[in-house]
PDB file with SEQRES, HELIX, SHEET and CRYST1 records, atoms N, CA, C and O in Angstrom:
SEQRES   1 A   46  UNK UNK UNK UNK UNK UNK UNK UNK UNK UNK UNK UNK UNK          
SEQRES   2 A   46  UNK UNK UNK UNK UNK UNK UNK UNK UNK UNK UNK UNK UNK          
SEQRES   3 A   46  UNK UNK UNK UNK UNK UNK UNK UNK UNK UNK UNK UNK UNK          
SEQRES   4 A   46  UNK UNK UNK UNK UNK UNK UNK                                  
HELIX    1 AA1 UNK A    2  UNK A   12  1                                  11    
HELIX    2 AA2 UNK A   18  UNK A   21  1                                   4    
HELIX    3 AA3 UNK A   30  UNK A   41  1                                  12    
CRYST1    1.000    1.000    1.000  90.00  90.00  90.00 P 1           1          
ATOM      1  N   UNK A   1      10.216  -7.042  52.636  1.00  0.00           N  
ATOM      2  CA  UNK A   1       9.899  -7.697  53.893  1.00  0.00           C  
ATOM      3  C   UNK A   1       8.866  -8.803  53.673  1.00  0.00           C  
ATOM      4  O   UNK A   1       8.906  -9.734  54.477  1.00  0.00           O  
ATOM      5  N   UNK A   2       7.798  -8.848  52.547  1.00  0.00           N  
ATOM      6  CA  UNK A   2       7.006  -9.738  52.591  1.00  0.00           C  
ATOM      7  C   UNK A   2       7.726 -11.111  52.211  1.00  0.00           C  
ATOM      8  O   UNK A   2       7.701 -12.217  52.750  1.00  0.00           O  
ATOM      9  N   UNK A   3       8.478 -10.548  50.903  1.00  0.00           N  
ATOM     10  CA  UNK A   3       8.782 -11.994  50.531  1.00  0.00           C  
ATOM     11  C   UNK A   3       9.936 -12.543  51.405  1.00  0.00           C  
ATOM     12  O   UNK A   3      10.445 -13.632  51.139  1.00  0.00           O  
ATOM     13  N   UNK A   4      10.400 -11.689  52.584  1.00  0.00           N  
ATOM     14  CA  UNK A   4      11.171 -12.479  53.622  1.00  0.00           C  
ATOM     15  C   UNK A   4      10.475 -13.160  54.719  1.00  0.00           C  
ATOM     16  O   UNK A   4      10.996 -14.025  55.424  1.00  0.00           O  
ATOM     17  N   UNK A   5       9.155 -12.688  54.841  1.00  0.00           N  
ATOM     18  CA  UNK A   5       7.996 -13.423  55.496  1.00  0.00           C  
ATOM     19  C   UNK A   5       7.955 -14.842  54.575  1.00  0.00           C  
ATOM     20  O   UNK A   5       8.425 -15.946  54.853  1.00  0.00           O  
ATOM     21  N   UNK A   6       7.256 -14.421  53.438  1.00  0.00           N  
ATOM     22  CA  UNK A   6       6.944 -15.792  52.726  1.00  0.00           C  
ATOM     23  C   UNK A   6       7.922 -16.800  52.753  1.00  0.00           C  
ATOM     24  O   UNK A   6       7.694 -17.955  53.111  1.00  0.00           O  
ATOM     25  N   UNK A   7       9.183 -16.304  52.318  1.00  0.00           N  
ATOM     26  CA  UNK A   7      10.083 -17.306  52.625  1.00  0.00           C  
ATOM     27  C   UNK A   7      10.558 -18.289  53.341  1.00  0.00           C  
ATOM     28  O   UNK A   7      10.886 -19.445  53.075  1.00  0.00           O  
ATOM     29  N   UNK A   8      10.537 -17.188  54.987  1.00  0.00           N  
ATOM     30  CA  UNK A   8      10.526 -18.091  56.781  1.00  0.00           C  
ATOM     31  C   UNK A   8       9.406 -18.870  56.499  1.00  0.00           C  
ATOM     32  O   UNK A   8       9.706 -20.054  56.346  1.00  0.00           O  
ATOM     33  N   UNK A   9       8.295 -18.637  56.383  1.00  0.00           N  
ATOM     34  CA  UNK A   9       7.078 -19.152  56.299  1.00  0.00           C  
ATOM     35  C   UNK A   9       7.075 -20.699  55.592  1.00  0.00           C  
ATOM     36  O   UNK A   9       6.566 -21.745  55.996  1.00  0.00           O  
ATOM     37  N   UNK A  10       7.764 -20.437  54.517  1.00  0.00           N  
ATOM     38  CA  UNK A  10       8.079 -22.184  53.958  1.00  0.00           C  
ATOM     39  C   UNK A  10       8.881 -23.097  54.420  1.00  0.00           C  
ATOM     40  O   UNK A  10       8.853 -24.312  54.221  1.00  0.00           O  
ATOM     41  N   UNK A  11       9.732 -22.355  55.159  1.00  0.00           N  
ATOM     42  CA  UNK A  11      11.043 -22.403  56.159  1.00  0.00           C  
ATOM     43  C   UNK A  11      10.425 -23.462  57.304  1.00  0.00           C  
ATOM     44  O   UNK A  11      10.539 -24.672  57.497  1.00  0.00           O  
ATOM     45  N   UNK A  12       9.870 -22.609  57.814  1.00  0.00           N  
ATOM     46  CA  UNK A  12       9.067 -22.896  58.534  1.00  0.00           C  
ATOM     47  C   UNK A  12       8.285 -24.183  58.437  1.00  0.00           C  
ATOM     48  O   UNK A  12       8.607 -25.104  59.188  1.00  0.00           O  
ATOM     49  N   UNK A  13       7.460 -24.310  57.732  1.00  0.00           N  
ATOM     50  CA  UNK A  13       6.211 -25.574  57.490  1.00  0.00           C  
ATOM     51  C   UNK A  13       7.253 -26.923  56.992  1.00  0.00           C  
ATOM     52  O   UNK A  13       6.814 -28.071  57.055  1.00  0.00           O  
ATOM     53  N   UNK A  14       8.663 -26.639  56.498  1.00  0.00           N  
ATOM     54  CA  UNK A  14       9.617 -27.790  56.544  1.00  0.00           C  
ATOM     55  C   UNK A  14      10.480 -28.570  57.649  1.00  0.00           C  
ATOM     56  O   UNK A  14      11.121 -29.617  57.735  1.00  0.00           O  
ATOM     57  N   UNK A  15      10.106 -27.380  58.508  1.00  0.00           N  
ATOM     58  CA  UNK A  15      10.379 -27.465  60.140  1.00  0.00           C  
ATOM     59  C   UNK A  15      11.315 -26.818  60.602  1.00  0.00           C  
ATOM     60  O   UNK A  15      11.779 -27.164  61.689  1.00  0.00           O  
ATOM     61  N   UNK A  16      11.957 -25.477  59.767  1.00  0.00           N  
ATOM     62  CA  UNK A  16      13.272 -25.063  60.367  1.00  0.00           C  
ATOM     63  C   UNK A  16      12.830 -24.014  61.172  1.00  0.00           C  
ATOM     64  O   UNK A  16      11.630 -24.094  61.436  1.00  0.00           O  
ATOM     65  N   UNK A  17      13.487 -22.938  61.704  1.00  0.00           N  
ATOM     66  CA  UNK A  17      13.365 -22.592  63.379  1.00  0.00           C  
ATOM     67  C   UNK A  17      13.182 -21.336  62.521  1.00  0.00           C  
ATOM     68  O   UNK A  17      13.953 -20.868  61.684  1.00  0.00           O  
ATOM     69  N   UNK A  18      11.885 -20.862  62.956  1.00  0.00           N  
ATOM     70  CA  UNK A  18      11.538 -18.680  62.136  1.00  0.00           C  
ATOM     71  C   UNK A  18      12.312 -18.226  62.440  1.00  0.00           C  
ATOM     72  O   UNK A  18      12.762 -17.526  61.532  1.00  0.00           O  
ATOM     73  N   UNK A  19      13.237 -18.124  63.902  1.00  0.00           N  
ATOM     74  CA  UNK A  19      14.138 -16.840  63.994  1.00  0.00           C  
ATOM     75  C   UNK A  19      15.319 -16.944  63.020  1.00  0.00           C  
ATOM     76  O   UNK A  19      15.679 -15.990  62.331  1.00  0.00           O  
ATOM     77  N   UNK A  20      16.030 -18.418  62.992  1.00  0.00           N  
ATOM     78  CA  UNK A  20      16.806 -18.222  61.648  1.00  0.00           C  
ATOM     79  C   UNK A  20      16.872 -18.176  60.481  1.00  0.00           C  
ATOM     80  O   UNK A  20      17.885 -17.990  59.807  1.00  0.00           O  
ATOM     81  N   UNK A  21      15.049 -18.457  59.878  1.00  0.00           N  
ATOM     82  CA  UNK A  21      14.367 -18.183  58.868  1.00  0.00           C  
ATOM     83  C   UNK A  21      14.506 -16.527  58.617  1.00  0.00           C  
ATOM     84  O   UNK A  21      15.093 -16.051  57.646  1.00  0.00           O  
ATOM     85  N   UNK A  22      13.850 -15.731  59.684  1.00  0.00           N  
ATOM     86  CA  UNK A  22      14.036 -14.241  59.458  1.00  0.00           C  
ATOM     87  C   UNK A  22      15.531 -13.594  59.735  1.00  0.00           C  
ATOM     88  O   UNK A  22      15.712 -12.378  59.809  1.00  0.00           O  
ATOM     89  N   UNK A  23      16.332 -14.352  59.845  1.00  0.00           N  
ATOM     90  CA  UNK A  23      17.550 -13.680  59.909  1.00  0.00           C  
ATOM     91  C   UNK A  23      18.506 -13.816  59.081  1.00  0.00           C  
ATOM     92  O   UNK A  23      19.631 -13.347  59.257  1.00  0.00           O  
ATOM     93  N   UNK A  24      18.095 -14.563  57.964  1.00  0.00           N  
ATOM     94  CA  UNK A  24      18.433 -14.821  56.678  1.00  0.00           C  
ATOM     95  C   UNK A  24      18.846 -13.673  55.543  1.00  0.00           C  
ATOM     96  O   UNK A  24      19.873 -13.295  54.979  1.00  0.00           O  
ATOM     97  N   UNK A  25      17.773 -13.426  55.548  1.00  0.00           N  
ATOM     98  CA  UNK A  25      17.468 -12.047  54.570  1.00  0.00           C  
ATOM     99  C   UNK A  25      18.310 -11.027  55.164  1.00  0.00           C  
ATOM    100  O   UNK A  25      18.598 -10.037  54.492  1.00  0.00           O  
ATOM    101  N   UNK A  26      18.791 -11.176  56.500  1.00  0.00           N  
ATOM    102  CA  UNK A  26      18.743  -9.606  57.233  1.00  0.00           C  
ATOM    103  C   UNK A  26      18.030  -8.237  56.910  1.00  0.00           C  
ATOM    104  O   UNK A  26      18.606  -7.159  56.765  1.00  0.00           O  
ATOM    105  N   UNK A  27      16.493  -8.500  56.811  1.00  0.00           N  
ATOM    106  CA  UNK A  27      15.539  -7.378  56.612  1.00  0.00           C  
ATOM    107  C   UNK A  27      15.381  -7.315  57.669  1.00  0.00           C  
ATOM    108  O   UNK A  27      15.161  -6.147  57.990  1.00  0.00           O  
ATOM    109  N   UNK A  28      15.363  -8.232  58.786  1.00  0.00           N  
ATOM    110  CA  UNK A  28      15.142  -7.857  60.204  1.00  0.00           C  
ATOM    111  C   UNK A  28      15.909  -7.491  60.935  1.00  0.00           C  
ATOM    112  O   UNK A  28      17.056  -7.933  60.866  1.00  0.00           O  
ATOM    113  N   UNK A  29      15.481  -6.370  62.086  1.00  0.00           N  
ATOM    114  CA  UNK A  29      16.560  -6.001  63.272  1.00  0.00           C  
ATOM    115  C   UNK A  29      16.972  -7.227  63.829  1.00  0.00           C  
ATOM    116  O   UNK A  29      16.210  -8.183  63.972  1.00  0.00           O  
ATOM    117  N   UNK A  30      18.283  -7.219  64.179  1.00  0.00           N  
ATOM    118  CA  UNK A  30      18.673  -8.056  65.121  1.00  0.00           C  
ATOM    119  C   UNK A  30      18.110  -8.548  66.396  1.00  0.00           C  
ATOM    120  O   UNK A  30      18.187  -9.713  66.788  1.00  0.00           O  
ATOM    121  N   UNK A  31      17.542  -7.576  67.005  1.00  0.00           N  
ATOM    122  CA  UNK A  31      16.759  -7.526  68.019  1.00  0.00           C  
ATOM    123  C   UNK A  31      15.639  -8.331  68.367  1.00  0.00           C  
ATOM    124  O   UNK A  31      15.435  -9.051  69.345  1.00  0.00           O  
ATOM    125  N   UNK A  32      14.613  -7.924  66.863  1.00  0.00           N  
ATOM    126  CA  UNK A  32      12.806  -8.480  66.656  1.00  0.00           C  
ATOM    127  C   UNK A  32      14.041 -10.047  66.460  1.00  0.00           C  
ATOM    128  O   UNK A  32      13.967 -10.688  67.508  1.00  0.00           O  
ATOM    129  N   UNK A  33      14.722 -10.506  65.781  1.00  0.00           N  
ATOM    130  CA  UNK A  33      15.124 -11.917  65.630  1.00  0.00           C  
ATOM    131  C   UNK A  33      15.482 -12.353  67.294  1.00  0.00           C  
ATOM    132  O   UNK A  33      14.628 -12.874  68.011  1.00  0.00           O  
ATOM    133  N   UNK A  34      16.475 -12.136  67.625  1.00  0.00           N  
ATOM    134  CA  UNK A  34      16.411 -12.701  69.370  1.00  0.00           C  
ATOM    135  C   UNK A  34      15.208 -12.307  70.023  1.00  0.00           C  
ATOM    136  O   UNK A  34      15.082 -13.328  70.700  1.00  0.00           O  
ATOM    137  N   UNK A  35      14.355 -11.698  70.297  1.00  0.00           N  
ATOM    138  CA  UNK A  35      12.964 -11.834  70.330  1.00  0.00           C  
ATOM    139  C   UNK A  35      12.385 -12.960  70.341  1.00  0.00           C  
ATOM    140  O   UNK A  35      12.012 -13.684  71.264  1.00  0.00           O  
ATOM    141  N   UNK A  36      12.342 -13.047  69.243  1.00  0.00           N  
ATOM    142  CA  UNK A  36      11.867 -14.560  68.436  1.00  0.00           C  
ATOM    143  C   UNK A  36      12.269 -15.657  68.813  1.00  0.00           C  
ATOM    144  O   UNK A  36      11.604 -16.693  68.841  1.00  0.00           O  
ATOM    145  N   UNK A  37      13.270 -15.533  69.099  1.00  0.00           N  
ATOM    146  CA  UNK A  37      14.120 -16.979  69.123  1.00  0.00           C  
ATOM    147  C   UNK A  37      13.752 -16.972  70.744  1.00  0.00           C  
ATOM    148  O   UNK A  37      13.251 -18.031  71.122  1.00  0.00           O  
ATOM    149  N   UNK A  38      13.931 -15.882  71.827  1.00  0.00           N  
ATOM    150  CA  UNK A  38      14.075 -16.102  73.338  1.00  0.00           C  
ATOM    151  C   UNK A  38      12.740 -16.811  73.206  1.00  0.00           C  
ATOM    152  O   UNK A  38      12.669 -17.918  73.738  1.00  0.00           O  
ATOM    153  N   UNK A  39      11.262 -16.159  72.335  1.00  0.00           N  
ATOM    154  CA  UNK A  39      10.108 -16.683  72.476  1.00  0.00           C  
ATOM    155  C   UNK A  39      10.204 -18.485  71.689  1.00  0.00           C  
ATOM    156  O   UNK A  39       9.802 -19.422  72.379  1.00  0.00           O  
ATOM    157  N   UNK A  40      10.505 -18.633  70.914  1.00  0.00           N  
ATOM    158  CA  UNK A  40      11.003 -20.099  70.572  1.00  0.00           C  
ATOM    159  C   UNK A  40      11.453 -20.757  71.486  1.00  0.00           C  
ATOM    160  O   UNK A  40      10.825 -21.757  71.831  1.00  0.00           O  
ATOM    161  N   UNK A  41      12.220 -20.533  71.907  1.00  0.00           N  
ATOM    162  CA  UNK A  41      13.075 -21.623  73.417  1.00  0.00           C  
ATOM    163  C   UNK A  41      12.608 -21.782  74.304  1.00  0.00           C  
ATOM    164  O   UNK A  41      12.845 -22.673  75.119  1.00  0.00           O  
ATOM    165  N   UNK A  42      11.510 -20.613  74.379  1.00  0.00           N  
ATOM    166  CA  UNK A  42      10.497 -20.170  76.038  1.00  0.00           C  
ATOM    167  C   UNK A  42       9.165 -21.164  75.458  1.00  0.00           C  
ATOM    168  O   UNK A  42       8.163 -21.129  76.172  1.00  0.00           O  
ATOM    169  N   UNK A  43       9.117 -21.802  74.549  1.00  0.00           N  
ATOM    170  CA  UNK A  43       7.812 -22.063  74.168  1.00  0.00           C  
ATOM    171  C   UNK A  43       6.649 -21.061  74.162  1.00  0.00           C  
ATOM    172  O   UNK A  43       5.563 -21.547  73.849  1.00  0.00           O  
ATOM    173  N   UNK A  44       6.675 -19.878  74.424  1.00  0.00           N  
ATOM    174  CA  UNK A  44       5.995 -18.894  74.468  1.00  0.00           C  
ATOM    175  C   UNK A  44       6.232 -17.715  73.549  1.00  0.00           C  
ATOM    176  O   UNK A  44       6.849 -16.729  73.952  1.00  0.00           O  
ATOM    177  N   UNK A  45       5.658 -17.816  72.083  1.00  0.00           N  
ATOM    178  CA  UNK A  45       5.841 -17.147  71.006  1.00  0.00           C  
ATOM    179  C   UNK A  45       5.052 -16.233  70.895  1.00  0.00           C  
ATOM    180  O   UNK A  45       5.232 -15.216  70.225  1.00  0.00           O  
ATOM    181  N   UNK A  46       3.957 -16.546  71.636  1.00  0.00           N  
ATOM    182  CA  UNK A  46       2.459 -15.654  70.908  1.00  0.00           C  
ATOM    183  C   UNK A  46       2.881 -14.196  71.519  1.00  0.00           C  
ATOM    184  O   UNK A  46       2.174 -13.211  71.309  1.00  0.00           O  
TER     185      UNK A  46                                                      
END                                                                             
């Protein structure tokens, strides 16, 4: 799981979108990823 963190994480700082960063790996539930993403679209992540 970390290095699927680290990974989104670089993902990330290149500008691509975390929820399809963490759904890559599929270490994550499906779920915590639409999560993510509803909070991405909502502008409201925290």
């Amino acid at each position: 799981m970390r290095d699927a963190v680290d990974d989104a994480l670089k993902q990330v700082r290149e500008g691509g979108s975390f929820s399809r960063a963490l759904a890559r790996p599929k270490v994550f539930p499906p779920l915590v990823v639409h999560l993510i993403a509803s909070g991405e679209a909502s502008g409201r992540l925290a």
